[in-house]
N, CA, C and O atoms as CSV, one atom per row, in Angstrom:
chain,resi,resn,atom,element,x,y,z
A,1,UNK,N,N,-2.782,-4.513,11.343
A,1,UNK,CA,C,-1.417,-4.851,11.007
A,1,UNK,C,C,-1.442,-5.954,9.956
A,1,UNK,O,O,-2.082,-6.997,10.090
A,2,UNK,N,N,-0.821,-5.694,9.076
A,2,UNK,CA,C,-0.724,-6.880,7.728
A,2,UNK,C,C,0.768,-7.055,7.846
A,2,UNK,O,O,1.633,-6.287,8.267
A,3,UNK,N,N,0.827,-8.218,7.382
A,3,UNK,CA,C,2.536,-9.094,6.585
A,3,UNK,C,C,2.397,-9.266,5.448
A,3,UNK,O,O,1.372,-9.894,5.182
A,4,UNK,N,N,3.400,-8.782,4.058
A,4,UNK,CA,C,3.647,-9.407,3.433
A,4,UNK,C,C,3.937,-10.843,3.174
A,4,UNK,O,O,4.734,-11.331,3.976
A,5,UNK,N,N,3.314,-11.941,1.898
A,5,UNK,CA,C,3.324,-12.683,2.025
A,5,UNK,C,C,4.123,-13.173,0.808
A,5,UNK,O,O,5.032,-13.992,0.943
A,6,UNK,N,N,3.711,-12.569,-0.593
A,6,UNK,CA,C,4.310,-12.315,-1.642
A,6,UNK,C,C,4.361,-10.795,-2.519
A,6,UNK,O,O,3.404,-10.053,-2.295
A,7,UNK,N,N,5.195,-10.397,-3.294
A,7,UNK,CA,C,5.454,-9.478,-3.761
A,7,UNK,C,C,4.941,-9.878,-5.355
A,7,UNK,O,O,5.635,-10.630,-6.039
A,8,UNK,N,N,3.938,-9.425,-5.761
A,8,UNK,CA,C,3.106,-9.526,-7.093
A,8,UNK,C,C,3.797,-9.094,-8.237
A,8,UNK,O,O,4.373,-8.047,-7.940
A,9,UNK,N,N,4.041,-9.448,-9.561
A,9,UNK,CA,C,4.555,-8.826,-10.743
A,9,UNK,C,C,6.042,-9.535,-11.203
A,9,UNK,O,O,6.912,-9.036,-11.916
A,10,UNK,N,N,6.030,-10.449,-10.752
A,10,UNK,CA,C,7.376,-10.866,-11.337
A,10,UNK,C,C,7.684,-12.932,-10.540
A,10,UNK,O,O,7.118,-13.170,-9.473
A,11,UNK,N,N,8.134,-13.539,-10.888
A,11,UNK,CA,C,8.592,-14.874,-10.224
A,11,UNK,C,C,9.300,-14.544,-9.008
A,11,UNK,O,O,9.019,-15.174,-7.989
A,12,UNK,N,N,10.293,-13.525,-8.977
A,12,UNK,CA,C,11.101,-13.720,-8.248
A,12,UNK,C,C,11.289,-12.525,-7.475
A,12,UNK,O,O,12.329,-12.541,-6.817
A,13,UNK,N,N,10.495,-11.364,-7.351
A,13,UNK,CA,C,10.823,-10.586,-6.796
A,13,UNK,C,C,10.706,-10.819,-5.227
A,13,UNK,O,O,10.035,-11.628,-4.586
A,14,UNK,N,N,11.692,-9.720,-4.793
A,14,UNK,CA,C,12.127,-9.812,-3.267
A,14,UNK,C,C,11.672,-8.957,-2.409
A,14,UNK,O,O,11.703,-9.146,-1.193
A,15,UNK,N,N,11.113,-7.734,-3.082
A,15,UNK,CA,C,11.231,-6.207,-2.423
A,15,UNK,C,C,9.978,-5.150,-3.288
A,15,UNK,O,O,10.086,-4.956,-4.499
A,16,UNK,N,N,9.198,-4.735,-2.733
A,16,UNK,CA,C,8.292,-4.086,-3.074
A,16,UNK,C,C,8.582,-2.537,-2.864
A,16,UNK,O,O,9.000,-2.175,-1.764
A,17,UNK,N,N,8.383,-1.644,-3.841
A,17,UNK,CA,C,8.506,0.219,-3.852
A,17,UNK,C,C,7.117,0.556,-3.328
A,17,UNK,O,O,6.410,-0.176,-2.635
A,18,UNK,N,N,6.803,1.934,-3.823
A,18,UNK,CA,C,5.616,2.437,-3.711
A,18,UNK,C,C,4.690,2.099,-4.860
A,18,UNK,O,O,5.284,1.978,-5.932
A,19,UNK,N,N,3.436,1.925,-4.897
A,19,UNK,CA,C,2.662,1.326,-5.784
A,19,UNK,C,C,2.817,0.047,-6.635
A,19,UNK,O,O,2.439,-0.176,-7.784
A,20,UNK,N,N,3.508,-0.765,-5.712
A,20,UNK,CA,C,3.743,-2.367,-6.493
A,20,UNK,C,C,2.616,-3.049,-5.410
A,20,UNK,O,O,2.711,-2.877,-4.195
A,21,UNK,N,N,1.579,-3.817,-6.022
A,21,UNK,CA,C,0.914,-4.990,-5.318
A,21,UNK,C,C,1.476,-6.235,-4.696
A,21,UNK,O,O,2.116,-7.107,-5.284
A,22,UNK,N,N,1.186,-6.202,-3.565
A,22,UNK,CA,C,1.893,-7.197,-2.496
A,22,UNK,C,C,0.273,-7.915,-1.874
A,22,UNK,O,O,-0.730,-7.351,-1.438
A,23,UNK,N,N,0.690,-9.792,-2.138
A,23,UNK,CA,C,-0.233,-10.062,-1.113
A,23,UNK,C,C,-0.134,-9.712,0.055
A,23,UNK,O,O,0.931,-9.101,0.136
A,24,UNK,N,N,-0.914,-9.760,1.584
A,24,UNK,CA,C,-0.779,-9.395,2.901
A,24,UNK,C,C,-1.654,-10.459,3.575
A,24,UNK,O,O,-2.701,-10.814,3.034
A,25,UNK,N,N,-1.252,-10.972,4.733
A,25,UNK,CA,C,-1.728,-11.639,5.556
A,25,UNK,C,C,-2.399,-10.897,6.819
A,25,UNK,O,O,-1.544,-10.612,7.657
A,26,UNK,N,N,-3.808,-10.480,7.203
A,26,UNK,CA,C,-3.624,-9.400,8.183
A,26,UNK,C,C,-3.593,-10.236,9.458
A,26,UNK,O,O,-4.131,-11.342,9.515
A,27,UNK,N,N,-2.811,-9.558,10.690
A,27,UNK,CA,C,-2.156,-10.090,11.587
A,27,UNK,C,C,-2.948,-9.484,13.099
A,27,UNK,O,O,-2.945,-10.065,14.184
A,28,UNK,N,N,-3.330,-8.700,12.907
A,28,UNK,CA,C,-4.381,-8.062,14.051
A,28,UNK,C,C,-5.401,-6.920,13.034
A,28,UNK,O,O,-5.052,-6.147,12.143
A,29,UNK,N,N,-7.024,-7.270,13.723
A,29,UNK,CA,C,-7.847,-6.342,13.165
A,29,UNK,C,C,-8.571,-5.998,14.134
A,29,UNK,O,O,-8.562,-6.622,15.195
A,30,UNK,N,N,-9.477,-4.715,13.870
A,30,UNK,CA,C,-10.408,-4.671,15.084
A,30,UNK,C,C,-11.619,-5.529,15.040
A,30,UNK,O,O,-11.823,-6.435,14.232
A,31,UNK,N,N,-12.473,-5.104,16.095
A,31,UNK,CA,C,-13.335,-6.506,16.407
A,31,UNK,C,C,-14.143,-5.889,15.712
A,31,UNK,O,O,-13.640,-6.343,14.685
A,32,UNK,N,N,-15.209,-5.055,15.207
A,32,UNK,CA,C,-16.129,-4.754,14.195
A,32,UNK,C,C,-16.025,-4.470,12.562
A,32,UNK,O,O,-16.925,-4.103,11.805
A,33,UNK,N,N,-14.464,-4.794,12.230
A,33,UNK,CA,C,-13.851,-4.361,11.269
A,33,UNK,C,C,-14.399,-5.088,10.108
A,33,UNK,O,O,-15.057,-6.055,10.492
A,34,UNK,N,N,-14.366,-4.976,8.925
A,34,UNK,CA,C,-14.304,-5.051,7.362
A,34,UNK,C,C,-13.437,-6.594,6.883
A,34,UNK,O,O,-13.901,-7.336,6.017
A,35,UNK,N,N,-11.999,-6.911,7.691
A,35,UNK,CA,C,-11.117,-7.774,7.397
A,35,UNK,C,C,-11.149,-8.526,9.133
A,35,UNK,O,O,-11.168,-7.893,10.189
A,36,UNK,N,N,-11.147,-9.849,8.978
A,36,UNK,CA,C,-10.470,-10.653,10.198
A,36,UNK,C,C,-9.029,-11.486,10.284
A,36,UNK,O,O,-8.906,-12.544,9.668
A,37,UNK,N,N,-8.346,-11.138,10.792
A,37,UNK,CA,C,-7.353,-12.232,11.756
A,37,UNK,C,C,-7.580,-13.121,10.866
A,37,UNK,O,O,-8.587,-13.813,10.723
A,38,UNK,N,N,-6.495,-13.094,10.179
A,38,UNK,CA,C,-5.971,-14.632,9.145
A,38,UNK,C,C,-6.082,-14.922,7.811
A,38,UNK,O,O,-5.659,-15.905,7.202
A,39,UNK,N,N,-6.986,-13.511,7.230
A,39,UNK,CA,C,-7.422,-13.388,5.841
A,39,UNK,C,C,-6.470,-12.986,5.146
A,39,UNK,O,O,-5.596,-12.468,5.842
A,40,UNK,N,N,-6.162,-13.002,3.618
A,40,UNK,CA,C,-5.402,-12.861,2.557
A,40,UNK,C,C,-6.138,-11.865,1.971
A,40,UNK,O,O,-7.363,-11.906,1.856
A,41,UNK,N,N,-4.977,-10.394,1.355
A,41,UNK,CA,C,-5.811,-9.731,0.487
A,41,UNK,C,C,-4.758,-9.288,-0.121
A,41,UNK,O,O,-3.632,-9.277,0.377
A,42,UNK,N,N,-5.061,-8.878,-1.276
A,42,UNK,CA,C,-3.731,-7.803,-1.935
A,42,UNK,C,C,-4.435,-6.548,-1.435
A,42,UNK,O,O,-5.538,-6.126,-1.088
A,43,UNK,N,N,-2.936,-6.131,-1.627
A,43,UNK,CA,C,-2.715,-4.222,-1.035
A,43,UNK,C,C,-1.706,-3.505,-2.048
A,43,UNK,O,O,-1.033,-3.991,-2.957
A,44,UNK,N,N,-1.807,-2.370,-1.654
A,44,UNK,CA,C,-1.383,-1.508,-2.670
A,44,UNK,C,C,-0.012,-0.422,-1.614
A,44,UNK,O,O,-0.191,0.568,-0.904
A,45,UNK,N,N,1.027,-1.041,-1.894
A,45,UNK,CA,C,2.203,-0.119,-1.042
A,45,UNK,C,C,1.665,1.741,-1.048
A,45,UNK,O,O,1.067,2.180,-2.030
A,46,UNK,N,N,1.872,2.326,-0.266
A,46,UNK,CA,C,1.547,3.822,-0.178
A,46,UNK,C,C,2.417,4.636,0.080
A,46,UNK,O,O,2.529,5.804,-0.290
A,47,UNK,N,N,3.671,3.419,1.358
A,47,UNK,CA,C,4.510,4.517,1.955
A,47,UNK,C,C,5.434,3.608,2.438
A,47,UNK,O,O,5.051,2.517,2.863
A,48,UNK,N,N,6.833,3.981,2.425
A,48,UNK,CA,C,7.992,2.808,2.380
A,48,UNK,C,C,9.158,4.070,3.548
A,48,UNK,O,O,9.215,5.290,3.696
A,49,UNK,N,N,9.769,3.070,4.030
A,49,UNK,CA,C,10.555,3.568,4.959
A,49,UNK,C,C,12.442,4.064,3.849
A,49,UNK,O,O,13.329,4.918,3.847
A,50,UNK,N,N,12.003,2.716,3.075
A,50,UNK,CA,C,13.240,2.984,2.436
A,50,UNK,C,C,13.217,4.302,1.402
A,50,UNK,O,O,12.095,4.736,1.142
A,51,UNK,N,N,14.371,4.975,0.792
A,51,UNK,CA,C,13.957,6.466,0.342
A,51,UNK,C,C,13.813,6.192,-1.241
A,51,UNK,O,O,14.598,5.459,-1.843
A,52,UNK,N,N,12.709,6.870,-1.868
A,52,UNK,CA,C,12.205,6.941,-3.541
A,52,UNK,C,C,13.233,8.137,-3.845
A,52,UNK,O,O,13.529,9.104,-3.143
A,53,UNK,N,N,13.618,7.808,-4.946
A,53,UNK,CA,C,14.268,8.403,-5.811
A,53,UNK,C,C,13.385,9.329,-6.622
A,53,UNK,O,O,12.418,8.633,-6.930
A,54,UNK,N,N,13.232,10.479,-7.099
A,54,UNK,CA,C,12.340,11.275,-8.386
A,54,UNK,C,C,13.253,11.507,-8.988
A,54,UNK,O,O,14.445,11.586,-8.689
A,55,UNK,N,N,12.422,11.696,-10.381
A,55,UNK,CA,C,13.207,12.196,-11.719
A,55,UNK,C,C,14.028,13.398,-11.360
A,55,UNK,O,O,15.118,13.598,-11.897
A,56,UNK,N,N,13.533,14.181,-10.480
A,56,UNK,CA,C,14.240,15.954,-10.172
A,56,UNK,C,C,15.398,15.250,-9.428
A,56,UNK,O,O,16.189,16.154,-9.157
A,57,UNK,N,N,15.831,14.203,-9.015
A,57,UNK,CA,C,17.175,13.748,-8.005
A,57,UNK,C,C,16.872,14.002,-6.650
A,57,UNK,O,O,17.701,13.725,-5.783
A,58,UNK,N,N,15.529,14.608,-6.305
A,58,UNK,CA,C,15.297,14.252,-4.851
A,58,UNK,C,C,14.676,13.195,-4.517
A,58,UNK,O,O,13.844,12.592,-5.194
A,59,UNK,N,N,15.142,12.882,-3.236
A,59,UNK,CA,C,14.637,11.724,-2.361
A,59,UNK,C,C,13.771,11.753,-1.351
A,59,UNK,O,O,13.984,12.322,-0.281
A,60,UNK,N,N,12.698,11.106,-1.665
A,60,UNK,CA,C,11.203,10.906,-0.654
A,60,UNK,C,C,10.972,9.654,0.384
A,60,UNK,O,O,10.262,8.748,-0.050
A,61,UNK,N,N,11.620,9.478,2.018
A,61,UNK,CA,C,11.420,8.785,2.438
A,61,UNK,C,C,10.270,9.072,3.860
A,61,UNK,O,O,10.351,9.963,4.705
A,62,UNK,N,N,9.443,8.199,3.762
A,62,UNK,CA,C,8.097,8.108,5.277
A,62,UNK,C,C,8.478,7.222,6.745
A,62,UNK,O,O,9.174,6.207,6.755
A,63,UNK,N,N,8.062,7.644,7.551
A,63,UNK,CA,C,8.596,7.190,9.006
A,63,UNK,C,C,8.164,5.548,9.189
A,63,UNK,O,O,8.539,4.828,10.115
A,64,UNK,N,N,7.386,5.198,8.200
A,64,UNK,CA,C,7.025,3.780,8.497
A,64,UNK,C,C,6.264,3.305,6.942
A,64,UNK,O,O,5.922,4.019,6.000
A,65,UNK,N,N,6.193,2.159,7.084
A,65,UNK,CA,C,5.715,1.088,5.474
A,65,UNK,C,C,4.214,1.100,5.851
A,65,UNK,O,O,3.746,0.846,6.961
A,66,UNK,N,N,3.629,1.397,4.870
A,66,UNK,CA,C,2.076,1.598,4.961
A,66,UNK,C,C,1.462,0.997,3.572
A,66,UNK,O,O,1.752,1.469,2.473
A,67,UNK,N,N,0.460,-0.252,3.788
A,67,UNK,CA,C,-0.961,-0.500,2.589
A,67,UNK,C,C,-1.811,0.081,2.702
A,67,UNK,O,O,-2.106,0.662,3.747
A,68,UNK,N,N,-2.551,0.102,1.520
A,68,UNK,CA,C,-3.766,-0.027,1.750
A,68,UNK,C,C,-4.514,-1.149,1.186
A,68,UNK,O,O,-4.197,-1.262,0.002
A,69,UNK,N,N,-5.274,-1.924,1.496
A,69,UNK,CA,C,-6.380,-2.956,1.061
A,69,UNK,C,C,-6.998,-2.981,0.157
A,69,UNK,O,O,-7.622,-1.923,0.246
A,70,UNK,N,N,-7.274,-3.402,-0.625
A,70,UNK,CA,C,-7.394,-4.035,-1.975
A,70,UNK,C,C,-8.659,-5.188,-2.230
A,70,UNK,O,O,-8.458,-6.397,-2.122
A,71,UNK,N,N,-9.656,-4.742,-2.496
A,71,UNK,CA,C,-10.453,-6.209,-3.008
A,71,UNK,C,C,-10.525,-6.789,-4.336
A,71,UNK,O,O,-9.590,-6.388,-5.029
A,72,UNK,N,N,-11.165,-7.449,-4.830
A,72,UNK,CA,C,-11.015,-8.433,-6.043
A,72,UNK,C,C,-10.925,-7.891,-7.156
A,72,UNK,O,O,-10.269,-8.278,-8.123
A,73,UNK,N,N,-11.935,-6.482,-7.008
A,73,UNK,CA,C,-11.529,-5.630,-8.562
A,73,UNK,C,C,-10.347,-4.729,-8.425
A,73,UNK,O,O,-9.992,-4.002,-9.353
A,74,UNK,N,N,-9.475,-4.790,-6.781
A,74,UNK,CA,C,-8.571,-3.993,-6.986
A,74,UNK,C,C,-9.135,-2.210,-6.807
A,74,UNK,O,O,-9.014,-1.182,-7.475
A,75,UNK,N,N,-9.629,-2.509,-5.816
A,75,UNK,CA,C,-10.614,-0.895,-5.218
A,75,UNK,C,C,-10.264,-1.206,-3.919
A,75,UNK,O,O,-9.991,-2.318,-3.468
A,76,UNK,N,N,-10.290,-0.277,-3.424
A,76,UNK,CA,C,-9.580,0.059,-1.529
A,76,UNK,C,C,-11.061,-0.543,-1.232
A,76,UNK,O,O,-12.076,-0.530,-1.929
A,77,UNK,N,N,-10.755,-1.185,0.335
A,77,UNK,CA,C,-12.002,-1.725,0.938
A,77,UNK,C,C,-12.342,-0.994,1.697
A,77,UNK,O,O,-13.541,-0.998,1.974
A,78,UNK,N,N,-11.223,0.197,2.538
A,78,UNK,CA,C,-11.511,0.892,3.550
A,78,UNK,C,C,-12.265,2.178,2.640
A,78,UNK,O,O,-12.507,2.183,1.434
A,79,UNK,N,N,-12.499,3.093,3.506
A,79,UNK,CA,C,-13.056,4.491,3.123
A,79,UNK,C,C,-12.264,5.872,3.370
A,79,UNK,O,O,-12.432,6.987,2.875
A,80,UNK,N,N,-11.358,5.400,4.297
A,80,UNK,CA,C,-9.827,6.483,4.784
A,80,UNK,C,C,-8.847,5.680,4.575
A,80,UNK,O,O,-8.834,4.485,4.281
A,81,UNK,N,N,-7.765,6.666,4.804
A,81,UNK,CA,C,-6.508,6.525,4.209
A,81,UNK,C,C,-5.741,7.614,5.201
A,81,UNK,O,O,-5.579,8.820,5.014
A,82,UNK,N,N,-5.323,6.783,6.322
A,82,UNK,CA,C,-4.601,7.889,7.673
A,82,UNK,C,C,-2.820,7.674,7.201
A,82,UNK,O,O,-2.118,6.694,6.952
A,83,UNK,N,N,-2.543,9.532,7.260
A,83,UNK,CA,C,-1.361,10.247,6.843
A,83,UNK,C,C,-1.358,10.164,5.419
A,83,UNK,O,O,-2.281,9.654,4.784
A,84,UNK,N,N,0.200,10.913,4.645
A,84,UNK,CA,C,-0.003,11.077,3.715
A,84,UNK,C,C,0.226,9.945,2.942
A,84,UNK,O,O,-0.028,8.871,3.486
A,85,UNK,N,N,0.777,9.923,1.447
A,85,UNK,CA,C,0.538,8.702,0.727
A,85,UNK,C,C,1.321,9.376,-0.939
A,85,UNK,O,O,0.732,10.112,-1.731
A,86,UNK,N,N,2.828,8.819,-1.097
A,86,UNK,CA,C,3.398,9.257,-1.826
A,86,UNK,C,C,2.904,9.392,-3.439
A,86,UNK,O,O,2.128,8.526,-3.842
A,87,UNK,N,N,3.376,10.555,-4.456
A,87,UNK,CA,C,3.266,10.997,-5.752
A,87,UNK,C,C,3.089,9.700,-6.455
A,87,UNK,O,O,2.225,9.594,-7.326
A,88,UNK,N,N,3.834,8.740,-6.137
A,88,UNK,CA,C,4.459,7.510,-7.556
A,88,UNK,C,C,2.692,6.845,-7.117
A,88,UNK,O,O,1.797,6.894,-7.961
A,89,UNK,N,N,2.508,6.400,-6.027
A,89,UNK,CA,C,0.553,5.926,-6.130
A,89,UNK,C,C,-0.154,6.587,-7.351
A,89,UNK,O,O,-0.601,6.038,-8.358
A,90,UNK,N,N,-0.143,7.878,-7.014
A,90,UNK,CA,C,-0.989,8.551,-8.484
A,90,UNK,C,C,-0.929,8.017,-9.754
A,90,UNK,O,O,-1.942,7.920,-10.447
A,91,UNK,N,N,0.427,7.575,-10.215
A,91,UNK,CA,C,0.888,6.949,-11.252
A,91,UNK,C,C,0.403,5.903,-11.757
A,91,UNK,O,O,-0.067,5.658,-12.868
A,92,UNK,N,N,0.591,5.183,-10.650
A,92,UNK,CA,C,0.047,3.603,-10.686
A,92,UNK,C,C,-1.360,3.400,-10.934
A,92,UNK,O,O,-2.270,4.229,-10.919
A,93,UNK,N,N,-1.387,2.208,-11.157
A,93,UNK,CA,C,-2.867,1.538,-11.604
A,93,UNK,C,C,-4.008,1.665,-10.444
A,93,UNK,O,O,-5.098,1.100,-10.360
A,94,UNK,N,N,-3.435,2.514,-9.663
A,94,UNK,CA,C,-4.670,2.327,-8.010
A,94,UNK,C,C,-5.304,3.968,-7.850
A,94,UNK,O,O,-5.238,4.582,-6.785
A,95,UNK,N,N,-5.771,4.399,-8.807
A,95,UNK,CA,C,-5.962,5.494,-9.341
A,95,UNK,C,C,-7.204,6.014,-7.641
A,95,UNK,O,O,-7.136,6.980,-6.882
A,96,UNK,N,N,-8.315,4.648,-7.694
A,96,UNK,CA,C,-8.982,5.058,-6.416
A,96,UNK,C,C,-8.430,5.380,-5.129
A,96,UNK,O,O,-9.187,5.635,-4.193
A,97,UNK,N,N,-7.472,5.389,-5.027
A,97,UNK,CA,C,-6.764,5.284,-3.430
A,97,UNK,C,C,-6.607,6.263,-2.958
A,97,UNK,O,O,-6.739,6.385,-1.740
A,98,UNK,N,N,-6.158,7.657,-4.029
A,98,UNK,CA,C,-5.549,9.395,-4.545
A,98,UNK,C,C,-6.921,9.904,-3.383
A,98,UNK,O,O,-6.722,10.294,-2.233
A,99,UNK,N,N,-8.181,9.782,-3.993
A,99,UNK,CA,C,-8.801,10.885,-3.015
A,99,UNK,C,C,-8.963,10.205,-1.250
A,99,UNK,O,O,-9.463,11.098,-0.566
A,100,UNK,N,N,-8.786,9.396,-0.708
A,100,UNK,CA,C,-8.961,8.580,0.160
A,100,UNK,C,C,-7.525,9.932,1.017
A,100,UNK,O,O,-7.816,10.572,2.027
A,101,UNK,N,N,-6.550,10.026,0.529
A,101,UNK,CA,C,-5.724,10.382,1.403
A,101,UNK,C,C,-6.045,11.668,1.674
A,101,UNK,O,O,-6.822,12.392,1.051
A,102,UNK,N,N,-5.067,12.040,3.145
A,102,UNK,CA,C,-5.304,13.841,3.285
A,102,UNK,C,C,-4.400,14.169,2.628
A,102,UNK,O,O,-4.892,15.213,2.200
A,103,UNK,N,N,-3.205,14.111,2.075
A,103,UNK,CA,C,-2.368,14.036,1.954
A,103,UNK,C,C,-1.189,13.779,0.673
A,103,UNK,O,O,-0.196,13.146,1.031
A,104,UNK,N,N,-1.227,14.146,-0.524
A,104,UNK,CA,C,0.208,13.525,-1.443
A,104,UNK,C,C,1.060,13.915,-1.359
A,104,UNK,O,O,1.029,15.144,-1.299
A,105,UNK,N,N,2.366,13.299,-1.290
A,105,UNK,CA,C,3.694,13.832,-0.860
A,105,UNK,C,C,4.440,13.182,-2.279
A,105,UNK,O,O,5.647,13.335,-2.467
C-alpha cells in the first residue's frame, strides 16, 4: 500500500491522471519484499478510479487507483504488474511498465 505524497510536474498541482509521476510513501510491505515501511519512491499512476476521457468520447474508468514503482532511472522495480493497466501509460514516458501488465485497457 503506498500514499501519495506529492504530485510531480508542476508547483501546484493537486490531482494526478493516468501516467503522471507521483511521489509515494509506502505504508505496508511484505516482509521479504524489494521496498520497506517508510521509504519514498516515485511511481507511475496505471489506474484511477476517477473516469479518462479518449479522443473517440468514450470514458475509461478502473475499480480502484493503482502504481507502479519506479526507481532512480525511472524503470519499474517490481517484475509484475497485477490486473490491467490503462492505453494513456503506453503514451507516456514509462514505456517499460506496457509488457509487465496482462492486460491494456
Amino acid at each position: 500500500v503506498a500514499v501519495c505524497i506529492k504530485v510531480l510536474g508542476g508547483t501546484s498541482r493537486r490531482y494526478a491522471s493516468v501516467g503522471d509521476l507521483v511521489k509515494v510513501s509506502i505504508k505496508d510491505a511484505t516482509t521479504r519484499g524489494r521496498v520497506r515501511k517508510g521509504e519514498v519512491h516515485a511511481a507511475v499512476v496505471v489506474r484511477t478510479r476517477h473516469p479518462i476521457q479518449r479522443g473517440d468520447g468514450t470514458y475509461v474508468r478502473f475499480g480502484d487507483n493503482s502504481v507502479v514503482l519506479l526507481n532512480a532511472k525511472h524503470e519499474p522495480i517490481g517484475t509484475r504488474v497485477f490486473g490491467p493497466i490503462a492505453r494513456e501509460v503506453k503514451r507516456s514516458r514509462f514505456i517499460k511498465v506496457v509488457p509487465l501488465a496482462p492486460e491494456i485497457i
